[in-house]
C-alpha positions as CSV (number, residue, x, y, z in Angstrom):
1,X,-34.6,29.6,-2.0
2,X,-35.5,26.3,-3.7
3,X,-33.1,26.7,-6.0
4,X,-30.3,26.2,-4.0
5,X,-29.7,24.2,-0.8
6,X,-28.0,25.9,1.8
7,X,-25.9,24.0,4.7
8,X,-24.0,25.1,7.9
9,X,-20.1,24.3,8.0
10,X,-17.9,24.2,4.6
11,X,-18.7,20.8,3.3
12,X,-15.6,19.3,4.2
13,X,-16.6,18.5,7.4
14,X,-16.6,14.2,7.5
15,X,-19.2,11.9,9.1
16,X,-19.1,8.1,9.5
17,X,-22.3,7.1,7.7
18,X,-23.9,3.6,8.2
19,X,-27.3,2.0,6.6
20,X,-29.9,0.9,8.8
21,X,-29.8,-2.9,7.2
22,X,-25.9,-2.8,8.3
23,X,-26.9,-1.6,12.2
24,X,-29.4,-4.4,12.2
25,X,-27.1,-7.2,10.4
26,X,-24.5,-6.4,12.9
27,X,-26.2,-6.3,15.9
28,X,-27.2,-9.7,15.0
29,X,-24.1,-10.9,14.0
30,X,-22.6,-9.4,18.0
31,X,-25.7,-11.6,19.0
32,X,-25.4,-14.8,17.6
33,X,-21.2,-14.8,17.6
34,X,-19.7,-13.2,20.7
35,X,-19.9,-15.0,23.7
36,X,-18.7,-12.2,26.1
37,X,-21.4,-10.4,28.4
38,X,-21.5,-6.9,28.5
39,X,-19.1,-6.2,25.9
40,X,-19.5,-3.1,23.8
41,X,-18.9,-2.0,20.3
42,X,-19.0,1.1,17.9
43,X,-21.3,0.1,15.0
44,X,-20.3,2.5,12.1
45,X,-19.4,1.9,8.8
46,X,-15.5,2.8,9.3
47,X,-15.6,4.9,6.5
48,X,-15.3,8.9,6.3
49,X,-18.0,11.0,3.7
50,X,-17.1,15.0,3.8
51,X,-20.7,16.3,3.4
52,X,-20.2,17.6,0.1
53,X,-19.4,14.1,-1.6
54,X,-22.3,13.0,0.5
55,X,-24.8,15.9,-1.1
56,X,-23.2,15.2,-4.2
57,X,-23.9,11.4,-4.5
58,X,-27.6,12.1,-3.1
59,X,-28.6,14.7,-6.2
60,X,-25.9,12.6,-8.6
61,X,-26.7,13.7,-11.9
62,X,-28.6,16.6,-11.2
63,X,-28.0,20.2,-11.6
64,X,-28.2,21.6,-7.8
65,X,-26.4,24.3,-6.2
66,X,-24.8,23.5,-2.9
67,X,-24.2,26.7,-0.2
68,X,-22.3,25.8,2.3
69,X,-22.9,28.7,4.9
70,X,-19.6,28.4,7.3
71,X,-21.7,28.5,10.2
72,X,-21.1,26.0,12.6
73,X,-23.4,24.7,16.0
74,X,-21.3,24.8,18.7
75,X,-20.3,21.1,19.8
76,X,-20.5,19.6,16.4
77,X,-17.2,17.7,15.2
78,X,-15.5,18.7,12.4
79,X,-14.5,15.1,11.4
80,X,-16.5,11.9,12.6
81,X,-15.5,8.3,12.2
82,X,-15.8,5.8,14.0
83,X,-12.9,3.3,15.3
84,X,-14.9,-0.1,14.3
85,X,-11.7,-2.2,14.7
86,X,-13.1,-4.6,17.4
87,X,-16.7,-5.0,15.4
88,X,-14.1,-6.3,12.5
89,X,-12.0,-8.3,14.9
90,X,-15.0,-10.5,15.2
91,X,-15.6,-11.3,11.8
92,X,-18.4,-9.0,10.4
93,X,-18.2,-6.3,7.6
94,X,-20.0,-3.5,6.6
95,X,-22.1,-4.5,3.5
96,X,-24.0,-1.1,2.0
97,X,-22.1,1.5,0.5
98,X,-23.0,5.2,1.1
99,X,-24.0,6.1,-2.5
100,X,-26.5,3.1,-3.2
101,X,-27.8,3.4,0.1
102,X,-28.3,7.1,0.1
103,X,-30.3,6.6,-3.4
104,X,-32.3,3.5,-2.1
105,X,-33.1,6.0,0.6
106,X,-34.1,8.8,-1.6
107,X,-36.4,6.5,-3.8
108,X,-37.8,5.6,-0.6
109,X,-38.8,8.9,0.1
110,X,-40.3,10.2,-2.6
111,X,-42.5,7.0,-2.7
């Protein structure tokens, strides 16, 4: 149905969502500024998105219906975010927020 887009789970599910440029800026930054071999770190935004305010900020402004199906794949977490405390503990930040990098993205797309 193209009227309506349907989705497994409830929509309150939570994911830790993290632009590309912020991967790539932070994998730098590890580069350049930590000195310790073979140290390891979560690269994530630090910030949890239920799936429904993330839908809703990708079709802001626009009349969609969201149906969110209850069904679930077996394995998949409920609530995802990740710990990013020691990528901060170094000095670098997260710069792109969800919504203007979800609607970058979409532009993107459709181009």
């Amino acid at each position: 149905n193209p009227e309506v887009i349907e989705l497994f789970g409830t929509g309150e599910e939570t994911r830790d969502f993290i632009h590309a440029k912020d991967v790539a800026r932070a994998a730098l930054y590890i580069i350049k500024n930590n000195s310790e071999k073979h140290n390891v770190f979560n690269i994530a935004s630090g910030y949890e998105l239920s799936i429904k305010n993330a839908v809703l900020a990708l079709f802001k402004g626009k009349e969609v219906k969201v149906d969110f199906k209850n069904k679930y794949k077996v394995g998949d977490p409920n609530y995802w975010r990740a710990d990013i405390s020691k990528l901060l503990n170094t000095g670098f930040t997260p710069k792109y927020n969800f919504e203007d990098s979800i609607i970058e993205y979409f532009n993107w797309v459709r181009e």
